[in-house]
N, C-alpha and C positions, 0 to 999 in steps of 0.2 A: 504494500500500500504506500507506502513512503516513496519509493523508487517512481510510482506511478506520478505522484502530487510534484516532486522533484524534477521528471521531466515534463508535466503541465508547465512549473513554472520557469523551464528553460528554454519550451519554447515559447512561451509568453513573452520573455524578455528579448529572444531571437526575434519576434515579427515590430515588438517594439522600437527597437535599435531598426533594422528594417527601413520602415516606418519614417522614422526621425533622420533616418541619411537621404531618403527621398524628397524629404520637405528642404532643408539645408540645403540641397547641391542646383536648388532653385534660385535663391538670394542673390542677389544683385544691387547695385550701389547705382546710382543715375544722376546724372549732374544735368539739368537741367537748364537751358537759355546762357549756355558757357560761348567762351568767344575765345577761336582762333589765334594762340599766339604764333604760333612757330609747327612746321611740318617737315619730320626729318626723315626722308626715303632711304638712305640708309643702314641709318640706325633702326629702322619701322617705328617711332615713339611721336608722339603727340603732342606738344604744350599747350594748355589750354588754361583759363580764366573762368573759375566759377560766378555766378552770378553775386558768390558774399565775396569776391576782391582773391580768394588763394588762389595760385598758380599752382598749376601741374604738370609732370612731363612723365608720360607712361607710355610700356608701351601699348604696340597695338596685336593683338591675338591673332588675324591673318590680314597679312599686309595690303592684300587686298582692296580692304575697308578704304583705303586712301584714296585710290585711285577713283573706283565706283560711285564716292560721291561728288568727285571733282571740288575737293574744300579748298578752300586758301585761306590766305589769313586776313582775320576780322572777319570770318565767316561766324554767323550765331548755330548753335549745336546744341544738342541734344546728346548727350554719351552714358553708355553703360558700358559698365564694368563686369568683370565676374568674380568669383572666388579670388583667382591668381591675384589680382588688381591689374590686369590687362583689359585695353579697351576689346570690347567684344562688336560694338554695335554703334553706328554713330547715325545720326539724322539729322540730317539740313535744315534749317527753318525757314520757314519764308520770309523773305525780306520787306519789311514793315515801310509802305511808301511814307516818306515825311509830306507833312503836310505844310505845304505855302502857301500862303494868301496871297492871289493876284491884285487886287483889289483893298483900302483899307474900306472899313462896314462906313465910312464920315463921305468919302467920294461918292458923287452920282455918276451912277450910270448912262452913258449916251450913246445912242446907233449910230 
C-alpha cells in the first residue's frame, strides 16, 4: 500500500514539474515603442532605446530579423525577447504623420 500512494505521489509531482516547464518556456520580455539606435550586421546585435530612456545592445536570435524588416535607425519598434535575452521578434510601427497647420485658425480664408 505504501509503494502504491509513493508512486501516486511521484507521479503527481512528475506531471506537475511537467506542467510548470511548459508555462515558463512561454515568457517573454517586450519593449515596446523603443527607437533604433544602432544596427550591427556583423556582430547580429541591436541597440535600441526603451520608451523609459535605457539603452540596449542584444543580440539578435536569427539574423535574419534585420534584414526582413528593412529597420534603420530612429526606426520606432516593437521587440521581444526570449528566455536567452536575445531578440526573437521585432515589429515596425507605423510612422505617426506630424501634424502642421497650413493655415493659422485668426487668417480668412479666400478663393
Amino acid at each position: 500500500m505504501k509503494n502504491y500512494q509513493l508512486t501516486i505521489v511521484a507521479i503527481s509531482l512528475l506531471c506537475l514539474l511537467l506542467g510548470l516547464s511548459t508555462l515558463t518556456s512561454q515568457a517573454t520580455t517586450t519593449f515596446t515603442r523603443s527607437t533604433i539606435i544602432g544596427i550591427d550586421q556583423a556582430q547580429h546585435t541591436l541597440t535600441f532605446r526603451t520608451l523609459e530612456g535605457q539603452s540596449w545592445t542584444l543580440p539578435v536570435a536569427d539574423p535574419n530579423i534585420l534584414t526582413k524588416e528593412q529597420l534603420s535607425q530612429g526606426d520606432q519598434v516593437s521587440i521581444e525577447l526570449d528566455l536567452t535575452d536575445s531578440i526573437s521578434k521585432i515589429i515596425k510601427l507605423a510612422e505617426q504623420p506630424r501634424f502642421e497647420p497650413t493655415q493659422s485658425l485668426n487668417e480668412e480664408v479666400r478663393p
